[in-house]
mmCIF file of the N, C-alpha and C atoms, coordinates in Angstrom:
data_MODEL
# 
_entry.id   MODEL 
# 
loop_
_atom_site.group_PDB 
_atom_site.id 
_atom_site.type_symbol 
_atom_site.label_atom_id 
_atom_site.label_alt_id 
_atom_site.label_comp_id 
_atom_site.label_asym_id 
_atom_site.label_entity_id 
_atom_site.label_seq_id 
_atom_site.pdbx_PDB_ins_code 
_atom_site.Cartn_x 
_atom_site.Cartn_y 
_atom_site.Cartn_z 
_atom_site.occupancy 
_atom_site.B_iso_or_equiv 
_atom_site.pdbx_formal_charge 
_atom_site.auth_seq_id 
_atom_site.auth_comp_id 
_atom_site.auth_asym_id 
_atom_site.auth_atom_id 
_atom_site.pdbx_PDB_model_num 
ATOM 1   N N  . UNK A 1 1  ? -0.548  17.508  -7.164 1.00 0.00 ? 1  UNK A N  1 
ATOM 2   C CA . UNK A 1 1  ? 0.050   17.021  -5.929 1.00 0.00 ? 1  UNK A CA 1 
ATOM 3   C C  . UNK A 1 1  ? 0.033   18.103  -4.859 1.00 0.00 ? 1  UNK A C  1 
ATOM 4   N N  . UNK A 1 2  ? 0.272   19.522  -5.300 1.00 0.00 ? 2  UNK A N  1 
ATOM 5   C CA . UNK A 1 2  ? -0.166  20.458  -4.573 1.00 0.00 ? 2  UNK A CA 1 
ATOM 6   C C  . UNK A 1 2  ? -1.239  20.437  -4.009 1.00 0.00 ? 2  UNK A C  1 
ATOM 7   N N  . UNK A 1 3  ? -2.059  19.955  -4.278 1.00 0.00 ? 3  UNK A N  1 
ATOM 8   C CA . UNK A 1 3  ? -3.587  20.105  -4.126 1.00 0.00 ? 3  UNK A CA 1 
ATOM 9   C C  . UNK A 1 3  ? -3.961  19.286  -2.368 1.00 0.00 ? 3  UNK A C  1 
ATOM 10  N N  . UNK A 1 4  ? -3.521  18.009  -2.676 1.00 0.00 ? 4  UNK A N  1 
ATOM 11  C CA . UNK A 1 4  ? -3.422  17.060  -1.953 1.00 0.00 ? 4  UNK A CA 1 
ATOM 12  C C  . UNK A 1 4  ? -2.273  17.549  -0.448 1.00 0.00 ? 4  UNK A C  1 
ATOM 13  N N  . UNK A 1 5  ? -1.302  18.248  -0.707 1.00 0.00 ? 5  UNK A N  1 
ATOM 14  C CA . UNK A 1 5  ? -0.971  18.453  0.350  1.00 0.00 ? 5  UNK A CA 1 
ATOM 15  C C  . UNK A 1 5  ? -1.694  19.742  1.145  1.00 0.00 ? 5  UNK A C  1 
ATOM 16  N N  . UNK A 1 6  ? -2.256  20.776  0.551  1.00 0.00 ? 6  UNK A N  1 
ATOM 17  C CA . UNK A 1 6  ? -3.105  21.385  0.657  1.00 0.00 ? 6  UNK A CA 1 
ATOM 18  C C  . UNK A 1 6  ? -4.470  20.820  1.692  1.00 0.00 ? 6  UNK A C  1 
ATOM 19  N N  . UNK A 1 7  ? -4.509  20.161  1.232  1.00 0.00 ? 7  UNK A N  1 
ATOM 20  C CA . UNK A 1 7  ? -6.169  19.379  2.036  1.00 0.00 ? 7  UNK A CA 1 
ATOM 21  C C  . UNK A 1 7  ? -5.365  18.779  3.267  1.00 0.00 ? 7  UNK A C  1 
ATOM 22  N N  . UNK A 1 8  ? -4.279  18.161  3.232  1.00 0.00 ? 8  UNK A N  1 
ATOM 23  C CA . UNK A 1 8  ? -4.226  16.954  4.540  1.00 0.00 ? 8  UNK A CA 1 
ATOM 24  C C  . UNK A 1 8  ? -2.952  17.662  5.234  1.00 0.00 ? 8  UNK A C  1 
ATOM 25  N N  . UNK A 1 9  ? -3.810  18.061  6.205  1.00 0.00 ? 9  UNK A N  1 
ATOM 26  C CA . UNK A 1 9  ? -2.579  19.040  7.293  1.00 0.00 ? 9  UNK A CA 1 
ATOM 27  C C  . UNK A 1 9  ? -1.548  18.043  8.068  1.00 0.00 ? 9  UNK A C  1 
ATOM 28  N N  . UNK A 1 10 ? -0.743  18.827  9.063  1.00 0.00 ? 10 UNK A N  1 
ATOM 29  C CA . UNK A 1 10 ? -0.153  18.048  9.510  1.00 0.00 ? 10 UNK A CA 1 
ATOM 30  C C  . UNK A 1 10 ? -0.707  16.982  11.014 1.00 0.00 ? 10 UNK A C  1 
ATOM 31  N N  . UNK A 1 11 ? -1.670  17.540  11.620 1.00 0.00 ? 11 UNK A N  1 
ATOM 32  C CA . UNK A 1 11 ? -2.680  17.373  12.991 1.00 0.00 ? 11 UNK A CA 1 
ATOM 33  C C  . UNK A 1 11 ? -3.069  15.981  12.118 1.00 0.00 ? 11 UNK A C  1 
ATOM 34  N N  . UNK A 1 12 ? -3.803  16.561  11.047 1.00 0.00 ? 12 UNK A N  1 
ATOM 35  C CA . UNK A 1 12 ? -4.591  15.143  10.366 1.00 0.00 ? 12 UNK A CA 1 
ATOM 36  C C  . UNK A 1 12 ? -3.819  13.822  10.269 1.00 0.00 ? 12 UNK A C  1 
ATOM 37  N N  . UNK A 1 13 ? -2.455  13.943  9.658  1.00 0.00 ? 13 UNK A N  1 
ATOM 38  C CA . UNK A 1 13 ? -1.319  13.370  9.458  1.00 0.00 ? 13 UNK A CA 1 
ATOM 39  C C  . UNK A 1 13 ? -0.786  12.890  10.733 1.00 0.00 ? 13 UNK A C  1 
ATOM 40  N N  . UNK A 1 14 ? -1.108  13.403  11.904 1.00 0.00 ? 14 UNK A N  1 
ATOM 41  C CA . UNK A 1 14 ? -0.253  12.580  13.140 1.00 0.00 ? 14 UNK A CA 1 
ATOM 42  C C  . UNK A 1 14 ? -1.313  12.379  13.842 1.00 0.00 ? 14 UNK A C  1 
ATOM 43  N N  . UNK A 1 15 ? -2.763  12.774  13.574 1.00 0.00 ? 15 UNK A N  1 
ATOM 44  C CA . UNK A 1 15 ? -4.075  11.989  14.338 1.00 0.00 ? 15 UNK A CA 1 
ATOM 45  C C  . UNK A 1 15 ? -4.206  10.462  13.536 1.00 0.00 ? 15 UNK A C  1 
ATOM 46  N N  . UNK A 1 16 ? -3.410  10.736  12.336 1.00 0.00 ? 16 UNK A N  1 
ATOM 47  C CA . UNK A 1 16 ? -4.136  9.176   11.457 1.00 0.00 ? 16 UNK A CA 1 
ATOM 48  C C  . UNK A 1 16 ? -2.910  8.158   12.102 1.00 0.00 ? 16 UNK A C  1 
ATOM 49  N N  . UNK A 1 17 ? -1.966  8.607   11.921 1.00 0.00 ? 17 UNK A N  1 
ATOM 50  C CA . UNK A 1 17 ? -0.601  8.126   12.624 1.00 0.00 ? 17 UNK A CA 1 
ATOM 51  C C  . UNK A 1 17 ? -0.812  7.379   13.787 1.00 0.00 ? 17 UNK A C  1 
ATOM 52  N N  . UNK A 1 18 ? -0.803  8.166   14.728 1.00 0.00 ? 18 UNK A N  1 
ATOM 53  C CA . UNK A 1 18 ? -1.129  7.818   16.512 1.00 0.00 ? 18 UNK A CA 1 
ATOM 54  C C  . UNK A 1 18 ? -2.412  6.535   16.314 1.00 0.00 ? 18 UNK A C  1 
ATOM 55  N N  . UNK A 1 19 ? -3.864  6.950   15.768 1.00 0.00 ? 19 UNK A N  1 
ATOM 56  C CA . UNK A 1 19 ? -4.722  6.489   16.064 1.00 0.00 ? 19 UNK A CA 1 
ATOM 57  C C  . UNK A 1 19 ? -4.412  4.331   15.483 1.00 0.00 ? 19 UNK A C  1 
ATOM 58  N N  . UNK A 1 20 ? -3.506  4.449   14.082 1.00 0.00 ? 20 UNK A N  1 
ATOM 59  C CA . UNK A 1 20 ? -2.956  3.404   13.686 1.00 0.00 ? 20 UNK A CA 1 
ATOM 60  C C  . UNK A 1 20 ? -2.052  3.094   14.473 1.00 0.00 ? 20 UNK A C  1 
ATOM 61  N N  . UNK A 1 21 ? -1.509  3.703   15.218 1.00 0.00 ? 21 UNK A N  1 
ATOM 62  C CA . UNK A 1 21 ? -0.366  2.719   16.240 1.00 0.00 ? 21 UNK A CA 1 
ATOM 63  C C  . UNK A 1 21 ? -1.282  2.189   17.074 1.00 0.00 ? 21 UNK A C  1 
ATOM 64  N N  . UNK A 1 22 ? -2.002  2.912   17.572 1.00 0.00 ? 22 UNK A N  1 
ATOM 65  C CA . UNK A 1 22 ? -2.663  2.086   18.409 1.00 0.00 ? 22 UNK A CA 1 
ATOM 66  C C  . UNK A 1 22 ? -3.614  1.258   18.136 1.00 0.00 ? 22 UNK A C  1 
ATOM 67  N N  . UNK A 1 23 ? -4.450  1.062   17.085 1.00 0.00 ? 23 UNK A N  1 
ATOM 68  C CA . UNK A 1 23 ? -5.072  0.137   16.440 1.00 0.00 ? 23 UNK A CA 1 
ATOM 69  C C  . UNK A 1 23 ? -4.175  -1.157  16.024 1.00 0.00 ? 23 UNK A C  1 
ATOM 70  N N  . UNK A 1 24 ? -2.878  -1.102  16.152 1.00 0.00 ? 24 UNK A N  1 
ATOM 71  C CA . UNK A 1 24 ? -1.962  -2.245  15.503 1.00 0.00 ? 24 UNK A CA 1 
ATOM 72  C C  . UNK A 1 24 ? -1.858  -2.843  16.786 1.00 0.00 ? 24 UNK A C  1 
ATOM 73  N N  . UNK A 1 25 ? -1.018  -1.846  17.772 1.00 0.00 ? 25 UNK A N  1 
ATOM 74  C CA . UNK A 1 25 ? -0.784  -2.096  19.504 1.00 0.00 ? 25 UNK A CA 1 
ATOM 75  C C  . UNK A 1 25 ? -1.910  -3.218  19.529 1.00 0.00 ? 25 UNK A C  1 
ATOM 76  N N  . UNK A 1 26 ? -3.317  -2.867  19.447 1.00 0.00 ? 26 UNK A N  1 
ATOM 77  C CA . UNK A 1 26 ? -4.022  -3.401  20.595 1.00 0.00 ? 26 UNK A CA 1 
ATOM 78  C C  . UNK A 1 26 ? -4.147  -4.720  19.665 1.00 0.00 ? 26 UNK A C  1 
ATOM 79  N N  . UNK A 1 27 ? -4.135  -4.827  18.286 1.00 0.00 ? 27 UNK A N  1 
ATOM 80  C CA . UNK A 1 27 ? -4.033  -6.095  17.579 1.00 0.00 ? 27 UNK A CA 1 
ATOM 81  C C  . UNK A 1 27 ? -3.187  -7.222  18.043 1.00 0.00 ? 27 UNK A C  1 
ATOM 82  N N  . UNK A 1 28 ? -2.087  -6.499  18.104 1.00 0.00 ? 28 UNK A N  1 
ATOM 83  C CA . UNK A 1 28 ? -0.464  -7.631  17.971 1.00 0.00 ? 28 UNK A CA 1 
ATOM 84  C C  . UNK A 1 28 ? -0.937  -8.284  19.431 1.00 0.00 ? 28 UNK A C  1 
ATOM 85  N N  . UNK A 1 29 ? -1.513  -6.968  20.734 1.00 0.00 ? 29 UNK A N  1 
ATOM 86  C CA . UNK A 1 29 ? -1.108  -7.726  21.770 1.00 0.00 ? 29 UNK A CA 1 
ATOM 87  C C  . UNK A 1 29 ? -2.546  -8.850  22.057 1.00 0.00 ? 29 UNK A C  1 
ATOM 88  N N  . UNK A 1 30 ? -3.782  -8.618  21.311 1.00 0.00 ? 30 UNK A N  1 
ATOM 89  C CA . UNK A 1 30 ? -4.573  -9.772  21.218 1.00 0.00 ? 30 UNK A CA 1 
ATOM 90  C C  . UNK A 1 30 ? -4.934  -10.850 20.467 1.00 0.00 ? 30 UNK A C  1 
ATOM 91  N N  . UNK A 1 31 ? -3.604  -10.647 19.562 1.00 0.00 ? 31 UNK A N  1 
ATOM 92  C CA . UNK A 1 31 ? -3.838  -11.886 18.846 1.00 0.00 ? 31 UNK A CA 1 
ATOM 93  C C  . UNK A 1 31 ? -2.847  -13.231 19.643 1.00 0.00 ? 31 UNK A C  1 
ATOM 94  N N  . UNK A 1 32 ? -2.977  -14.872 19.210 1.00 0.00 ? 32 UNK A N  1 
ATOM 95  C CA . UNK A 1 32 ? -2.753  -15.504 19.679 1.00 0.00 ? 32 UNK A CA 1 
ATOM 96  C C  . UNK A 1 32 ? -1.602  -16.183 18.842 1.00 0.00 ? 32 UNK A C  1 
ATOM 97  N N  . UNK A 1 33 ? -0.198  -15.494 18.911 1.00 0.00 ? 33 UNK A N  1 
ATOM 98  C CA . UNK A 1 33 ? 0.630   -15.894 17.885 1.00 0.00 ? 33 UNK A CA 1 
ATOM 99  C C  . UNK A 1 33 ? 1.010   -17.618 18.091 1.00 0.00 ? 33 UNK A C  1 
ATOM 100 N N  . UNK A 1 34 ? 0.438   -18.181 19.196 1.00 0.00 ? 34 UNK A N  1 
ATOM 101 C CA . UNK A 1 34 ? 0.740   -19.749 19.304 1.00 0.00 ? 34 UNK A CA 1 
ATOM 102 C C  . UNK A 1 34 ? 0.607   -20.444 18.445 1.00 0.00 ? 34 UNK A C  1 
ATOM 103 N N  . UNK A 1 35 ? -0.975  -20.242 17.917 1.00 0.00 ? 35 UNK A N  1 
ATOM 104 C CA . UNK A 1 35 ? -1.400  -21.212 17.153 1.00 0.00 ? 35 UNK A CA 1 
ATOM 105 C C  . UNK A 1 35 ? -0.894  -20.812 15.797 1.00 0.00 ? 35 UNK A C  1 
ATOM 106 N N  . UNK A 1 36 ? -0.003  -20.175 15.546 1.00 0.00 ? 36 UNK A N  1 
ATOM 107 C CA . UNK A 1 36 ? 0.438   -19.559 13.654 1.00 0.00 ? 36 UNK A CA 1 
ATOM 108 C C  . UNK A 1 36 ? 2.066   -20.290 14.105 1.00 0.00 ? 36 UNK A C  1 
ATOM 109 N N  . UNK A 1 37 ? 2.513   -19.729 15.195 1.00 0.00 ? 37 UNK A N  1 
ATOM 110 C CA . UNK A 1 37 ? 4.090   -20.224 15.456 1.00 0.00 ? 37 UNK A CA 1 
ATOM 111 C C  . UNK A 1 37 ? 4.289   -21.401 16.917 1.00 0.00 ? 37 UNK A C  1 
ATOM 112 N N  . UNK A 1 38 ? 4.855   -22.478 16.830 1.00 0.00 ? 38 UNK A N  1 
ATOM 113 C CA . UNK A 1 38 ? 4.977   -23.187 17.566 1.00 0.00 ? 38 UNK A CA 1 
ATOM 114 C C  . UNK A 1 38 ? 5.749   -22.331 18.654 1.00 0.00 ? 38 UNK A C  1 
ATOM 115 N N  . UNK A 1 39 ? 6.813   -21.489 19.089 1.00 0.00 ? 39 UNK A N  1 
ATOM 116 C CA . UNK A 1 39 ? 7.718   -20.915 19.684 1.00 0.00 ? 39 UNK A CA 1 
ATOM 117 C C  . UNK A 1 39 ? 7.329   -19.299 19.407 1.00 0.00 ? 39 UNK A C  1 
ATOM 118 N N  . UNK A 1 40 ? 6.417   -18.975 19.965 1.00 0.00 ? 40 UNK A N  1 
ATOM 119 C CA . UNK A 1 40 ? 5.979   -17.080 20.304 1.00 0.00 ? 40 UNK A CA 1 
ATOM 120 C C  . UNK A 1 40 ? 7.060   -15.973 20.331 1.00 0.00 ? 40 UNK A C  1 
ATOM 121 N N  . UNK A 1 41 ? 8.648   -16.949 20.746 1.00 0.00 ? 41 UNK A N  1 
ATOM 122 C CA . UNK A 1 41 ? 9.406   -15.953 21.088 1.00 0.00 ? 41 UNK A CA 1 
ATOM 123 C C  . UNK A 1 41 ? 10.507  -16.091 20.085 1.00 0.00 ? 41 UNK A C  1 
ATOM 124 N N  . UNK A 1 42 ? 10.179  -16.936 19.306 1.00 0.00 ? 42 UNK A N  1 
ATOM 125 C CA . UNK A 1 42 ? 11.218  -17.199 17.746 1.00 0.00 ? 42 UNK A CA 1 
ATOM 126 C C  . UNK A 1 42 ? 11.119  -15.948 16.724 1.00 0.00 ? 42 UNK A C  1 
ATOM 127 N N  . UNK A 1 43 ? 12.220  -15.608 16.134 1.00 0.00 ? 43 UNK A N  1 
ATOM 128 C CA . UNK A 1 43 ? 12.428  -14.761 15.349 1.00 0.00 ? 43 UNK A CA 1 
ATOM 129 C C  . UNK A 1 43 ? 11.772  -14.692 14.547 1.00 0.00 ? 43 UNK A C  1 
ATOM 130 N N  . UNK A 1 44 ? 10.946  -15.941 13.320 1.00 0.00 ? 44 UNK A N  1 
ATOM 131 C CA . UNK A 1 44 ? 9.831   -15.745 12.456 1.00 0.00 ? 44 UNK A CA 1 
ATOM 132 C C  . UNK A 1 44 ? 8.417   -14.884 13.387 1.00 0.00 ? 44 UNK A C  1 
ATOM 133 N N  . UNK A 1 45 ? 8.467   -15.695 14.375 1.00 0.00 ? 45 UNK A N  1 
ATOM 134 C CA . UNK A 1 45 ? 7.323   -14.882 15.168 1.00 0.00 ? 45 UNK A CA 1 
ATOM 135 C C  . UNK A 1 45 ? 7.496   -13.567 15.329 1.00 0.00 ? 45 UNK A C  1 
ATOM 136 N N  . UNK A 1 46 ? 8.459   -12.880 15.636 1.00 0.00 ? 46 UNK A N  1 
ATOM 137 C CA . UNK A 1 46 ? 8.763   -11.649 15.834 1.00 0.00 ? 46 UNK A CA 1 
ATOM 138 C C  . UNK A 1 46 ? 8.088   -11.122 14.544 1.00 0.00 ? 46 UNK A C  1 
ATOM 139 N N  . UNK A 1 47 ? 9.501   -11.411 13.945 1.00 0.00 ? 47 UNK A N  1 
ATOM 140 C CA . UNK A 1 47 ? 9.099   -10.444 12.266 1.00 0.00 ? 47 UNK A CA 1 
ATOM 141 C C  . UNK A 1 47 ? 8.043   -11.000 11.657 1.00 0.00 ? 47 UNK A C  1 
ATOM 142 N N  . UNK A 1 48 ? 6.752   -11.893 12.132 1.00 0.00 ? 48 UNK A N  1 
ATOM 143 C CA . UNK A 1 48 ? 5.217   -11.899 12.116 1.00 0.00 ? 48 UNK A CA 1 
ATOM 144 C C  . UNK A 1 48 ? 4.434   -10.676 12.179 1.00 0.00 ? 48 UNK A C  1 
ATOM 145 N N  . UNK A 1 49 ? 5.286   -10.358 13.461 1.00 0.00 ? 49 UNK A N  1 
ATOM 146 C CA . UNK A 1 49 ? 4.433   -9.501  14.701 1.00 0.00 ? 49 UNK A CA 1 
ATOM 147 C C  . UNK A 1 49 ? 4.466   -7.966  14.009 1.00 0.00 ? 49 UNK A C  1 
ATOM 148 N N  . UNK A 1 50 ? 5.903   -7.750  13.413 1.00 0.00 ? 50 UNK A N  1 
ATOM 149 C CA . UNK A 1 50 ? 6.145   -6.520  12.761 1.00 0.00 ? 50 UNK A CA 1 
ATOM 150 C C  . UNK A 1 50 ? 5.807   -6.409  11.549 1.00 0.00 ? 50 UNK A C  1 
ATOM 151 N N  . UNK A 1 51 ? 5.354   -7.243  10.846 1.00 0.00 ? 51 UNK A N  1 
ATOM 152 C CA . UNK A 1 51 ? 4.838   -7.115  9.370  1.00 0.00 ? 51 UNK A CA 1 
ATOM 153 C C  . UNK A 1 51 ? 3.696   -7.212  9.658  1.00 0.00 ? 51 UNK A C  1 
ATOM 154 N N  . UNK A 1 52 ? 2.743   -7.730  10.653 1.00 0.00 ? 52 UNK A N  1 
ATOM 155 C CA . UNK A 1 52 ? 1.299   -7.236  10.643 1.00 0.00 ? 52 UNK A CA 1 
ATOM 156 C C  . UNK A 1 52 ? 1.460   -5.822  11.486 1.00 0.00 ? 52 UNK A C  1 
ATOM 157 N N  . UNK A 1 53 ? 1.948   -5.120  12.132 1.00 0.00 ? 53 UNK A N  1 
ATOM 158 C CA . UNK A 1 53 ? 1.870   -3.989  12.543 1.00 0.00 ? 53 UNK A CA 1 
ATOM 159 C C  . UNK A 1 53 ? 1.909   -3.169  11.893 1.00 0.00 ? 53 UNK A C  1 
ATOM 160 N N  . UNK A 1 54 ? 3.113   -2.967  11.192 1.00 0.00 ? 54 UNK A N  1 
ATOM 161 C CA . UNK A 1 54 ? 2.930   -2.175  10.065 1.00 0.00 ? 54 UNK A CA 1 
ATOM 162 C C  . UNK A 1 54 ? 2.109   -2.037  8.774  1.00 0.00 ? 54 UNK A C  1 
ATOM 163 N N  . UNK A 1 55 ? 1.785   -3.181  8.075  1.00 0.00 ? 55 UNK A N  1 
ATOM 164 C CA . UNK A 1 55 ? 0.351   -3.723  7.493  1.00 0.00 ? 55 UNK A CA 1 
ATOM 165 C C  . UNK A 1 55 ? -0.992  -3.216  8.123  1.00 0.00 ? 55 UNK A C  1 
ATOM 166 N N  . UNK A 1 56 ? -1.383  -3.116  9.439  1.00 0.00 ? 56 UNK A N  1 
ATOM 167 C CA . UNK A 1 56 ? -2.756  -1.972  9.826  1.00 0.00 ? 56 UNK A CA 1 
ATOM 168 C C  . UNK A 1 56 ? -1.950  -0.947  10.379 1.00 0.00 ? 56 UNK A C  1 
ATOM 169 N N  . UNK A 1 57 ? -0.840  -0.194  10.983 1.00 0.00 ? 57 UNK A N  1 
ATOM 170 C CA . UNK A 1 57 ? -0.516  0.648   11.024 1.00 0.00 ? 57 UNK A CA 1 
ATOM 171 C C  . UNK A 1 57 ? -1.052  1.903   9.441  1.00 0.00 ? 57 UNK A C  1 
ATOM 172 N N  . UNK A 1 58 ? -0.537  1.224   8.429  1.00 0.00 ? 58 UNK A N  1 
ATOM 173 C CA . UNK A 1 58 ? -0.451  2.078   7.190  1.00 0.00 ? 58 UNK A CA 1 
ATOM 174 C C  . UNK A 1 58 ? -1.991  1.788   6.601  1.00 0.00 ? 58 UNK A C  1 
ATOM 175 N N  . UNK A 1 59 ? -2.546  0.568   6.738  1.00 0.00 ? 59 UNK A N  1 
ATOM 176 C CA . UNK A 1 59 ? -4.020  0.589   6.728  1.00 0.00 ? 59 UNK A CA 1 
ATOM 177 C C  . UNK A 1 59 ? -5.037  1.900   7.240  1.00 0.00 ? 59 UNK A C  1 
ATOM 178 N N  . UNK A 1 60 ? -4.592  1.923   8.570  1.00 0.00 ? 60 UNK A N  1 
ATOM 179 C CA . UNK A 1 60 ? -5.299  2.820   9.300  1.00 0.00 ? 60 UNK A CA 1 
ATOM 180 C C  . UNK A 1 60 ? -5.021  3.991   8.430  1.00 0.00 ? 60 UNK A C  1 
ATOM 181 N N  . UNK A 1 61 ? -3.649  4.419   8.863  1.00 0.00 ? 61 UNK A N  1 
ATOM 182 C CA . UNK A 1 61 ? -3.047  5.636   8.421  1.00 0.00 ? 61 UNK A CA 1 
ATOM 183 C C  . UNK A 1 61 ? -3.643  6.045   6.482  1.00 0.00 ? 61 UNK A C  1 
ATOM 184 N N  . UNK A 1 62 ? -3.896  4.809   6.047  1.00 0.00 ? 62 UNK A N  1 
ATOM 185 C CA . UNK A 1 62 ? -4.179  5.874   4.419  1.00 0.00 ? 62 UNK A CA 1 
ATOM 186 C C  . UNK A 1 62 ? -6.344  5.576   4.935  1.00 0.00 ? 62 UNK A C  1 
ATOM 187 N N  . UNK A 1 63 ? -6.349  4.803   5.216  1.00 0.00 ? 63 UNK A N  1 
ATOM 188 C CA . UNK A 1 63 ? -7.653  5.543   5.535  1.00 0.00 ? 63 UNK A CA 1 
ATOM 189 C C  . UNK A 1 63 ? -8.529  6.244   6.447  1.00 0.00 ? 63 UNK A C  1 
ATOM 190 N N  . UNK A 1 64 ? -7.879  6.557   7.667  1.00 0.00 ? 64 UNK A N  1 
ATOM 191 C CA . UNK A 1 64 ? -8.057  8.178   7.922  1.00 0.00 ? 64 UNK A CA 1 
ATOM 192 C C  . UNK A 1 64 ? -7.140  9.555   7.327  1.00 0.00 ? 64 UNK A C  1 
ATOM 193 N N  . UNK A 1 65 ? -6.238  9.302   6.688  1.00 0.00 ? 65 UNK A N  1 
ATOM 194 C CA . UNK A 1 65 ? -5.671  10.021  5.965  1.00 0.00 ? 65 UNK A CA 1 
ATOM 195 C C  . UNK A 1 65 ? -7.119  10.795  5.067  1.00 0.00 ? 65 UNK A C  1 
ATOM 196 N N  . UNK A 1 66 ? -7.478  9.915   4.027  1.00 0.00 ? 66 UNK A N  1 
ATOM 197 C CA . UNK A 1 66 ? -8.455  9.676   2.732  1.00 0.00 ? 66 UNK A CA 1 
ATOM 198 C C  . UNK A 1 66 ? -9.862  10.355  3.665  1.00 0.00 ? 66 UNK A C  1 
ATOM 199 N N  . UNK A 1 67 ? -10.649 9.873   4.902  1.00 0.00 ? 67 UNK A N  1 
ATOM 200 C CA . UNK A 1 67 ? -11.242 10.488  5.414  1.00 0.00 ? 67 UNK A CA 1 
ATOM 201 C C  . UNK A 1 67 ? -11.004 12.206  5.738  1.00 0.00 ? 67 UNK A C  1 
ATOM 202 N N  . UNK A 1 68 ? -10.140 12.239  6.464  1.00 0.00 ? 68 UNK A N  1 
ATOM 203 C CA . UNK A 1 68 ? -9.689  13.535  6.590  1.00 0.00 ? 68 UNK A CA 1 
ATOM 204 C C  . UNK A 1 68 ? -9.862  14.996  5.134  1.00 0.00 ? 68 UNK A C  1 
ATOM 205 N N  . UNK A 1 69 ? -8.896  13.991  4.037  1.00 0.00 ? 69 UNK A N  1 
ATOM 206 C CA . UNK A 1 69 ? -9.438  14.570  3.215  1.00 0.00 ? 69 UNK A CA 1 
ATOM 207 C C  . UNK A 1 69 ? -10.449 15.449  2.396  1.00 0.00 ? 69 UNK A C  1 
ATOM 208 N N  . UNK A 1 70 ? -11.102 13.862  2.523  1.00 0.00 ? 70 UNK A N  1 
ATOM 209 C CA . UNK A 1 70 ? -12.968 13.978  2.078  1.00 0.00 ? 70 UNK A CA 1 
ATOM 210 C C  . UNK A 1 70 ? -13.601 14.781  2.894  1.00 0.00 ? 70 UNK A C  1 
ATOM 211 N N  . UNK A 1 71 ? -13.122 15.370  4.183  1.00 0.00 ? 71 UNK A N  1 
ATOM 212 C CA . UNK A 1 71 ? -13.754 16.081  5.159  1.00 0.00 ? 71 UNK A CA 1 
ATOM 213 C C  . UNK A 1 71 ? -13.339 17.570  4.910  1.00 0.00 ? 71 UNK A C  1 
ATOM 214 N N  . UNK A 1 72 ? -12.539 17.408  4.463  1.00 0.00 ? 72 UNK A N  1 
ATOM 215 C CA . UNK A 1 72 ? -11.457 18.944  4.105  1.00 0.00 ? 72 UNK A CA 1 
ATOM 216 C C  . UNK A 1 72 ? -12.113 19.337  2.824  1.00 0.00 ? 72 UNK A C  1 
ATOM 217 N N  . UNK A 1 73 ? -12.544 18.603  1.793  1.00 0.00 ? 73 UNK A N  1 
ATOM 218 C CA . UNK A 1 73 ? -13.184 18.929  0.144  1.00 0.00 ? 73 UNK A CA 1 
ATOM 219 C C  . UNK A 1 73 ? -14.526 19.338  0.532  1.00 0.00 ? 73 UNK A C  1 
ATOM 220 N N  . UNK A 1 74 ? -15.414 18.572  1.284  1.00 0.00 ? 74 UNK A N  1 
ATOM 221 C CA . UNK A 1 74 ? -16.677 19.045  2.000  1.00 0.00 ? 74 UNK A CA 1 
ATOM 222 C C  . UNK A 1 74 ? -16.413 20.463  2.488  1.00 0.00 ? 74 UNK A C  1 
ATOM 223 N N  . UNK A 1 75 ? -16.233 21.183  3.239  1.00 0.00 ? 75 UNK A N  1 
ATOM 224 C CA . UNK A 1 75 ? -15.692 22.860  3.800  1.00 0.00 ? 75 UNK A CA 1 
ATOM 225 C C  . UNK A 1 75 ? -16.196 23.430  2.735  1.00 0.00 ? 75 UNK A C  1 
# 
């Protein structure tokens, strides 16, 4: 486990971070929550909106994490 924190700095860790917020951002705000929820501004819709964000938020985040890595073992 040492090993692993060793390879994935902290830059790497808040470039994979940032780059998944905003990969979720630009999702949530182009998808078309109408056609999944009759009422866009209803509470299921909401907590829609936040369980797919966080779902490619952490997507992103473990695989540029895993990239980063693999880039760090290459060196």
């Amino acid at each position: 486990m040492g090993n692993i924190r060793e390879l994935l700095s902290t830059s790497s860790v808040i470039v994979s971070f940032i780059v998944g917020f905003l990969a979720a951002y630009a999702v949530i705000k182009e998808i078309d929550f109408s056609k999944i929820f009759k009422n866009e501004k209803s509470i299921g819709a909401f907590v829609g909106k936040v369980i797919l964000f966080f779902f490619i938020v952490s997507f992103v985040w473990v695989l540029l994490s895993s990239l980063f890595i693999l880039l760090r073992i290459q060196e």
